[in-house]
N, C-alpha and C positions, 0 to 999 in steps of 0.2 A: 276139852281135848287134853288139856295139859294139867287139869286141876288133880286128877289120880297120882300124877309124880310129886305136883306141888305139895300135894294135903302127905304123901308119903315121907318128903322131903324135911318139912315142918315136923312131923313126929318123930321124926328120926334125929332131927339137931334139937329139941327141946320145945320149939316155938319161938315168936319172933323173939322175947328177950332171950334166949340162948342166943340168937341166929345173932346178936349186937354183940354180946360179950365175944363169941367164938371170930367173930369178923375181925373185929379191934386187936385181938390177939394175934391174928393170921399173921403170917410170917413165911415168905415163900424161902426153898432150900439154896437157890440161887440168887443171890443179890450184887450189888455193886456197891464197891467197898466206898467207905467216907459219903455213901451220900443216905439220905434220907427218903428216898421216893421209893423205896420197897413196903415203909411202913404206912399203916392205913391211918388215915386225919380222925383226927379226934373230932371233928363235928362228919362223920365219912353218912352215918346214917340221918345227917339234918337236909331238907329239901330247901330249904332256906338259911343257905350261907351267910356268915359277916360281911356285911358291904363294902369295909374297907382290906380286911386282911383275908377275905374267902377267897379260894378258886375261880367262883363263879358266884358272884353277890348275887344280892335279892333282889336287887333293882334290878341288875343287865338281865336276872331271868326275868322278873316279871315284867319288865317296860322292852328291853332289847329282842329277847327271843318272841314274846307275843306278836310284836311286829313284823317281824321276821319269817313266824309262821303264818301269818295271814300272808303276806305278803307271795311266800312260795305257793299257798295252797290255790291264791286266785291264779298265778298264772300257769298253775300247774294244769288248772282248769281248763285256763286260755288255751292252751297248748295239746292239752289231754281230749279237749270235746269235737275239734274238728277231726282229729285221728281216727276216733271211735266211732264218731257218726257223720260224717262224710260221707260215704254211702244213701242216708238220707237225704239228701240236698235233691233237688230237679237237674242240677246240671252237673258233672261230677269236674274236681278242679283241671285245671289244664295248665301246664307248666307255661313260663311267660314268652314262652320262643313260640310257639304256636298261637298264642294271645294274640303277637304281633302279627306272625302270619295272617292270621283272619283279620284284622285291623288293614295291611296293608293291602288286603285284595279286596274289600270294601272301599276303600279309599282308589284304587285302581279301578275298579269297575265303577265306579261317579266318577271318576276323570273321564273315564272312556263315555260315558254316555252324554258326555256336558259338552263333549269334544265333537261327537256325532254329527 
């Protein structure tokens, strides 16, 4: 779907080594004076940052976010599978106030018949 703009994209900025140099140089027209966070990092196109002076080291991605994504993805799951197919079930959910109602008129009707 999007690879006709990408492959367009690419031959129009050179390829990927242009698309490094022309990044590193970017420079937007509106900046904030005395600071440095307009300019792009010199490791900007590494996926594995310096562990101690990166943005975001190599450890916190590889050991923090793995965890992090598994951890969202189960209970996204959790959360995601009853929504979706709840409709399948034999008996469809019943909010807990109602629960009780049939609990308690269960429990009223064996009182009344033990009372008889």
């Amino acid at each position: 779907m999007f690879r006709p703009y990408l492959l367009a994209a690419f031959n129009r900025i050179g390829g990927y080594q242009n698309l490094e140099e022309v990044y590193l140089k970017a420079i937007p027209s509106k900046i904030i004076p005395n600071t440095t966070c307009h300019l792009p990092r010199a490791d900007a196109m590494h996926l594995f940052r310096d562990p101690v002076a990166g943005d975001l080291p190599w450890t916190g991605m590889t050991f923090g976010l793995t965890i992090l994504a598994t951890w969202y993805w189960c209970t996204d799951q959790a959360s995601a599978h009853p929504c979706m197919f709840g409709h399948l079930t034999s008996t469809p959910p019943q909010p807990p106030s109602t629960r009780l109602q049939q609990r308690w008129r269960r429990r009223g009707s064996a009182n009344q018949s033990t009372v008889v």
